[in-house]
MDAnalysis code that builds the backbone (N, CA, C; Angstrom):
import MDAnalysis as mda
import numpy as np

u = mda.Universe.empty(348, n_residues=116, atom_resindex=np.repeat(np.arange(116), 3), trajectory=True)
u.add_TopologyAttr("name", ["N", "CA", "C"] * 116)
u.add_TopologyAttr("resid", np.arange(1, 117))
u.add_TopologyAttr("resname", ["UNK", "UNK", "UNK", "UNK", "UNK", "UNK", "UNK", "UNK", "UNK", "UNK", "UNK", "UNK", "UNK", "UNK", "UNK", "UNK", "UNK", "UNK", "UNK", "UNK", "UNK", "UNK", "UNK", "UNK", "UNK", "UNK", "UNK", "UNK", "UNK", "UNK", "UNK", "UNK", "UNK", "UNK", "UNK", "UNK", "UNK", "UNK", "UNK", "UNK", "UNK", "UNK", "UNK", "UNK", "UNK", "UNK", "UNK", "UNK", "UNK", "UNK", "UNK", "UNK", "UNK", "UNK", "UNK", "UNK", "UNK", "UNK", "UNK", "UNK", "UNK", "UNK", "UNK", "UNK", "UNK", "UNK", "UNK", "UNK", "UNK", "UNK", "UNK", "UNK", "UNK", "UNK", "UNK", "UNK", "UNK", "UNK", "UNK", "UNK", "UNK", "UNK", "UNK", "UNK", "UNK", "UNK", "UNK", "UNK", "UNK", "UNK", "UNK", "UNK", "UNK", "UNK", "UNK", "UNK", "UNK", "UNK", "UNK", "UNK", "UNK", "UNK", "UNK", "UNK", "UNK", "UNK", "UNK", "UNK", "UNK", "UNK", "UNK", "UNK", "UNK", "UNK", "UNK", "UNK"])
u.atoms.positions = np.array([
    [86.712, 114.224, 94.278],
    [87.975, 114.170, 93.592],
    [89.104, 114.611, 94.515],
    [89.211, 115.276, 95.341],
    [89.892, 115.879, 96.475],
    [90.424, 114.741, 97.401],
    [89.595, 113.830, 97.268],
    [89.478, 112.753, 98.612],
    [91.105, 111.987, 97.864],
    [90.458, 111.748, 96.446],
    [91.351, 110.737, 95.782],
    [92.764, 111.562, 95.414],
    [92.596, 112.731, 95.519],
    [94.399, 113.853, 95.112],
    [94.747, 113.727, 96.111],
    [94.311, 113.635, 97.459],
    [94.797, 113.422, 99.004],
    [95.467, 112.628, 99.219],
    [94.493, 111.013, 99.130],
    [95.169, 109.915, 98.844],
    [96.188, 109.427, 98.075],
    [96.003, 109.967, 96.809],
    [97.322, 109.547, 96.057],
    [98.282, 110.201, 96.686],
    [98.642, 111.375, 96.581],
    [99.774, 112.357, 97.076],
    [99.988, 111.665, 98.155],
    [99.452, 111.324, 99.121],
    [99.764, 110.683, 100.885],
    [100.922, 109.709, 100.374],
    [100.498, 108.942, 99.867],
    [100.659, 107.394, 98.882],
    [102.534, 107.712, 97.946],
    [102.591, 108.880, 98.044],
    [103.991, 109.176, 97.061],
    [103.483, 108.961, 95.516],
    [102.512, 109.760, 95.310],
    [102.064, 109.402, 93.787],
    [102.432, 107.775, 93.119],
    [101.947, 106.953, 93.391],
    [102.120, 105.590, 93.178],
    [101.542, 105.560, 91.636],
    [101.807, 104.561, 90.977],
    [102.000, 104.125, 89.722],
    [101.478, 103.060, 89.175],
    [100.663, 102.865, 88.155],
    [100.742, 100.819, 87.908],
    [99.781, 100.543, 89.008],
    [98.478, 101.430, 89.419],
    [97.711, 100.482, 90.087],
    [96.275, 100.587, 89.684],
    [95.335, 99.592, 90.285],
    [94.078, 100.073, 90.173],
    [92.926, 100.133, 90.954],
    [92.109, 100.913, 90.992],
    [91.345, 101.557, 91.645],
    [89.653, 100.935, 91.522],
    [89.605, 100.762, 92.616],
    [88.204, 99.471, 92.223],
    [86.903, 100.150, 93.418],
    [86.142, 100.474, 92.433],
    [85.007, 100.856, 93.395],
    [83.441, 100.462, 92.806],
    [82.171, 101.106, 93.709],
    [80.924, 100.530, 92.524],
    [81.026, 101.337, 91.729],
    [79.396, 101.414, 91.228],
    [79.211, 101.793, 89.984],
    [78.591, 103.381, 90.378],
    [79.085, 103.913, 91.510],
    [78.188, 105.218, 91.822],
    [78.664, 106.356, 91.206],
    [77.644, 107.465, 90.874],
    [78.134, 108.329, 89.614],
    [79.452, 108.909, 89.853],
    [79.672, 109.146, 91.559],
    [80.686, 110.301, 91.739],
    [81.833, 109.344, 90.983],
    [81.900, 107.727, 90.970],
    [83.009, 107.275, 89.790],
    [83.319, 106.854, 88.581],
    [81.769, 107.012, 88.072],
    [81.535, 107.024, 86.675],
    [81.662, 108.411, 86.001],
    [81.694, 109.819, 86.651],
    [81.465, 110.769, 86.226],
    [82.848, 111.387, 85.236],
    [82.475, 111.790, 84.262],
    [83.838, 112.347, 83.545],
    [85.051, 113.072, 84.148],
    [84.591, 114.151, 84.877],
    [86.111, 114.422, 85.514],
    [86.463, 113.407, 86.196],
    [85.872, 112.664, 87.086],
    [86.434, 111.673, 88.040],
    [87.552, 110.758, 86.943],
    [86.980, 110.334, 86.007],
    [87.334, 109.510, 84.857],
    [88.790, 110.170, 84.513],
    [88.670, 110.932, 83.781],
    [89.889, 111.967, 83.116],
    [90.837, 111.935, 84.384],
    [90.412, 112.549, 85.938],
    [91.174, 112.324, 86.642],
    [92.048, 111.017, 86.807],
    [91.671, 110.097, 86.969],
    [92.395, 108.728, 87.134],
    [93.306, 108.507, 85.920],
    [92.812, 109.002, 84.625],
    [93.421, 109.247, 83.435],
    [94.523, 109.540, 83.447],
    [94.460, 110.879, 84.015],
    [95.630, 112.004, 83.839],
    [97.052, 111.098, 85.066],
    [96.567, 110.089, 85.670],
    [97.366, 109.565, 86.969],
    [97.930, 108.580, 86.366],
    [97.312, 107.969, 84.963],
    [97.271, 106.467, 84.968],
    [96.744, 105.352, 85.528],
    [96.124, 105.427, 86.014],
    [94.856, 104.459, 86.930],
    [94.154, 103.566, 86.487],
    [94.425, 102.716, 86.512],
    [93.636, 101.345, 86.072],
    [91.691, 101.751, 87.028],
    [90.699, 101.793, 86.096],
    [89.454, 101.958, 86.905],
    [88.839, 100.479, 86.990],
    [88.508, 100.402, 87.978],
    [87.501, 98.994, 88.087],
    [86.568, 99.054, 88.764],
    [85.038, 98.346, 88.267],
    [84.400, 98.348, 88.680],
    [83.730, 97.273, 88.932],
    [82.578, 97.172, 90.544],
    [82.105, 95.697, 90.825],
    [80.854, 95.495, 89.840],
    [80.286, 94.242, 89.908],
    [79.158, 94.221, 89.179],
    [77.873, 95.001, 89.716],
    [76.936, 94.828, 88.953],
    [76.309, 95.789, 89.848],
    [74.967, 94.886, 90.588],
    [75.222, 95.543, 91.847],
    [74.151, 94.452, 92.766],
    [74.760, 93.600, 93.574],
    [76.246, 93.341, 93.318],
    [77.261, 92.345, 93.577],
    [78.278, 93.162, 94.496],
    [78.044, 92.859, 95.827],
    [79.200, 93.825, 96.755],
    [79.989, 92.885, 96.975],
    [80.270, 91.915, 96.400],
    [81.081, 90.954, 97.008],
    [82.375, 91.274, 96.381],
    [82.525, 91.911, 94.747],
    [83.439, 91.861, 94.450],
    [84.570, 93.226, 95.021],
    [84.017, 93.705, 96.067],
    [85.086, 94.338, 96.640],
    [84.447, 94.311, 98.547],
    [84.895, 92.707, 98.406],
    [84.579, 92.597, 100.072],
    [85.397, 93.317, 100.991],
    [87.150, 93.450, 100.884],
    [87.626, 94.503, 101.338],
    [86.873, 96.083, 102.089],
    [86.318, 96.113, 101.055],
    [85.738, 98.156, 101.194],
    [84.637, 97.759, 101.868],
    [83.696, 96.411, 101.846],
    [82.313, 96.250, 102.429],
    [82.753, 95.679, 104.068],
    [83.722, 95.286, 103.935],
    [84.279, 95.169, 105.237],
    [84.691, 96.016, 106.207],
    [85.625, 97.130, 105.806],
    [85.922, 97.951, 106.461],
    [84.914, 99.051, 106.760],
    [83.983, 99.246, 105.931],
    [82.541, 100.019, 106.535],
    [81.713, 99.327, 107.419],
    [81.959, 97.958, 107.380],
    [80.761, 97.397, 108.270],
    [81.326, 97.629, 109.965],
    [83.247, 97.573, 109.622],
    [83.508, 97.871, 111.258],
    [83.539, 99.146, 111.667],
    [83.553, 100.300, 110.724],
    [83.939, 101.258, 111.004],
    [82.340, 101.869, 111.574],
    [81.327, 101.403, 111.197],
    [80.112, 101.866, 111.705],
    [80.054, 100.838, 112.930],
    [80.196, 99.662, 113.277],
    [80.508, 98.625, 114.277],
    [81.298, 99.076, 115.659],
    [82.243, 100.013, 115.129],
    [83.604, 100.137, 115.973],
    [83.595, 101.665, 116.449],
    [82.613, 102.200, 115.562],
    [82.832, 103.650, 115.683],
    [81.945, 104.674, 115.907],
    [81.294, 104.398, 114.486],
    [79.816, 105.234, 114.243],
    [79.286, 105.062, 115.484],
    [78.167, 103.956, 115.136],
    [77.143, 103.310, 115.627],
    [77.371, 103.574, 117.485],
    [78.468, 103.711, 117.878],
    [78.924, 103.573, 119.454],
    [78.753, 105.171, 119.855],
    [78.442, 106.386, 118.936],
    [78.352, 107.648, 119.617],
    [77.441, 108.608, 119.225],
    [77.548, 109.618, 119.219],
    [76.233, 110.867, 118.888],
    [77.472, 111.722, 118.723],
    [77.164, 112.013, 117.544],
    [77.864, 113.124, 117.164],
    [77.088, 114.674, 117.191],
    [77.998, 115.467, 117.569],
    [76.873, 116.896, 117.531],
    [77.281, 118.275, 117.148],
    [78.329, 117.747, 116.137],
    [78.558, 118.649, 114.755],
    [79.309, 117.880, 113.678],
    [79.445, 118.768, 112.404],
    [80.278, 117.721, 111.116],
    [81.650, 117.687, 111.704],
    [82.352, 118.578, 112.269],
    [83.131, 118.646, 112.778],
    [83.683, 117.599, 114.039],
    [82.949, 117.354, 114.851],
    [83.179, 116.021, 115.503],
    [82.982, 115.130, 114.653],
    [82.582, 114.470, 114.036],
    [82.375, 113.897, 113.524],
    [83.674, 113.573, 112.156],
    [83.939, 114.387, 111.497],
    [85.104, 114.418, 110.779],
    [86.312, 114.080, 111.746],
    [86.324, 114.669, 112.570],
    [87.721, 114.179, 113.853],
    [87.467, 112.537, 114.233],
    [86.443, 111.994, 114.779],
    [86.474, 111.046, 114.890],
    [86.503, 109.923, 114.289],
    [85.952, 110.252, 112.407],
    [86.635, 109.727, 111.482],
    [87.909, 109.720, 111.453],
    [88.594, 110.907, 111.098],
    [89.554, 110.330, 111.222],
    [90.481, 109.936, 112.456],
    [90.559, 109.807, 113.723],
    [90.854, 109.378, 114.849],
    [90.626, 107.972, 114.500],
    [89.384, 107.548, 114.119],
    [89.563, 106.063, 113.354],
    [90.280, 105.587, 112.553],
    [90.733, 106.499, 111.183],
    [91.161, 105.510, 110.266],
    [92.642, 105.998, 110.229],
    [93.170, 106.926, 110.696],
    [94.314, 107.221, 110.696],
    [95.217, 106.920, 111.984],
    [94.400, 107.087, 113.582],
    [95.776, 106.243, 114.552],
    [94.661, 104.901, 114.646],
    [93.961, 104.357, 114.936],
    [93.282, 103.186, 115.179],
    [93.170, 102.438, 114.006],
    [92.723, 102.114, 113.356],
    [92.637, 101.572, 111.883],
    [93.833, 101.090, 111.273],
    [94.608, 102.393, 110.955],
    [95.710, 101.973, 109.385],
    [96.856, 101.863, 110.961],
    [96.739, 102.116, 111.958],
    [97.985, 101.843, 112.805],
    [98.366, 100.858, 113.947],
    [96.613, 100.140, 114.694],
    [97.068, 99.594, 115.326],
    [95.689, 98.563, 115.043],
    [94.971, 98.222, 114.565],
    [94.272, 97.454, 114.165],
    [94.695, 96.470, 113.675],
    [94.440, 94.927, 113.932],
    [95.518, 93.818, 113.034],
    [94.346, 93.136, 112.599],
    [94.233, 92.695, 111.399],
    [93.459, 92.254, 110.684],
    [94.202, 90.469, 110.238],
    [93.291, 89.760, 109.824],
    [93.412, 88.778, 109.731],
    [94.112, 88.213, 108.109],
    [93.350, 89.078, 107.451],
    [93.972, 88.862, 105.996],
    [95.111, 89.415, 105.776],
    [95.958, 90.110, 106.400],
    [96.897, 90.334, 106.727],
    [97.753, 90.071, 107.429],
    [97.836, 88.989, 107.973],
    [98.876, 87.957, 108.606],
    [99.183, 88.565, 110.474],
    [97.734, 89.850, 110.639],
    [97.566, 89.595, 111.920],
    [98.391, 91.096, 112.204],
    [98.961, 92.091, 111.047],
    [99.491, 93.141, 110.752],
    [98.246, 94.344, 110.899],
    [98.698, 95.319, 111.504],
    [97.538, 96.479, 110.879],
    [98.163, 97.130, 109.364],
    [97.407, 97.613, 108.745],
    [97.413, 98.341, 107.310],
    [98.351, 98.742, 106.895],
    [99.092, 99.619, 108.621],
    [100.168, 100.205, 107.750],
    [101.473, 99.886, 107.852],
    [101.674, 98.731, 108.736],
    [102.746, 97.545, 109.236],
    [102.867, 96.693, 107.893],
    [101.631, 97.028, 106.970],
    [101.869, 95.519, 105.982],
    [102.306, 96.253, 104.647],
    [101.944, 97.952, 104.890],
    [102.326, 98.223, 103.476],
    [103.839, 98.633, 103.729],
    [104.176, 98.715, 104.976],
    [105.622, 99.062, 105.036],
    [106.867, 97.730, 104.738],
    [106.095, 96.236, 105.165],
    [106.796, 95.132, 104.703],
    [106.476, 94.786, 102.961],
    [105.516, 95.413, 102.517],
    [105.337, 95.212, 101.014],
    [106.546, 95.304, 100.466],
    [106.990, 97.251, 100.684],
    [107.750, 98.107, 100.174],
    [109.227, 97.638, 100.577],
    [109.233, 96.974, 101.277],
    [110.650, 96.279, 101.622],
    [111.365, 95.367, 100.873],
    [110.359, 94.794, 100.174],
    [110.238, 93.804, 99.702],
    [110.047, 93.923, 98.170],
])
């Protein structure tokens, strides 16, 4: 639940959206629930067995173990947490350009959203 108060707050408490993940307990679970509640959060969930319906999220894990994981030895949680995020915060959401995105990284496209 921490992960998702992080995120929103980062985000400027955003409004009117929804939140799409599987069916795993940590987002079926009641506080998790009530939490999104208390935000307004549209919850969604994929079918189950069916990762397709959030190819997005199955995508970005397949590079992030591709691009990241998979390429080192980590030899504490602590490295390991840094190099997460060293991934998804300057490499990833900043200079990574993705295709479904008109060739923009993440955070080039949410800044032309908001312009707009």
């Amino acid at each position: 639940m921490s992960t998702f108060n992080n995120a929103y707050n980062k985000r400027n408490s955003p409004t009117g959206f929804m939140f799409h993940t599987d069916r795993g307990t940590q987002y079926t679970a009641v506080p998790f629930r009530k939490l999104l509640d208390k935000f307004n959060v549209v919850q969604s969930f994929s079918k189950k067995g069916y990762p397709f319906d959030n190819a997005c999220c199955e995508s970005f894990f397949k590079y992030l173990k591709k691009e990241e994981c998979n390429r080192k030895n980590y030899h504490s949680i602590r490295e390991l947490k840094l190099s997460l995020f060293e991934y998804i915060e300057v490499f990833y959401n900043l200079k990574r350009s993705h295709y479904s995105l008109g060739l923009m990284a993440s955070n080039e496209k949410e800044l032309v959203f908001y312009e707009h």
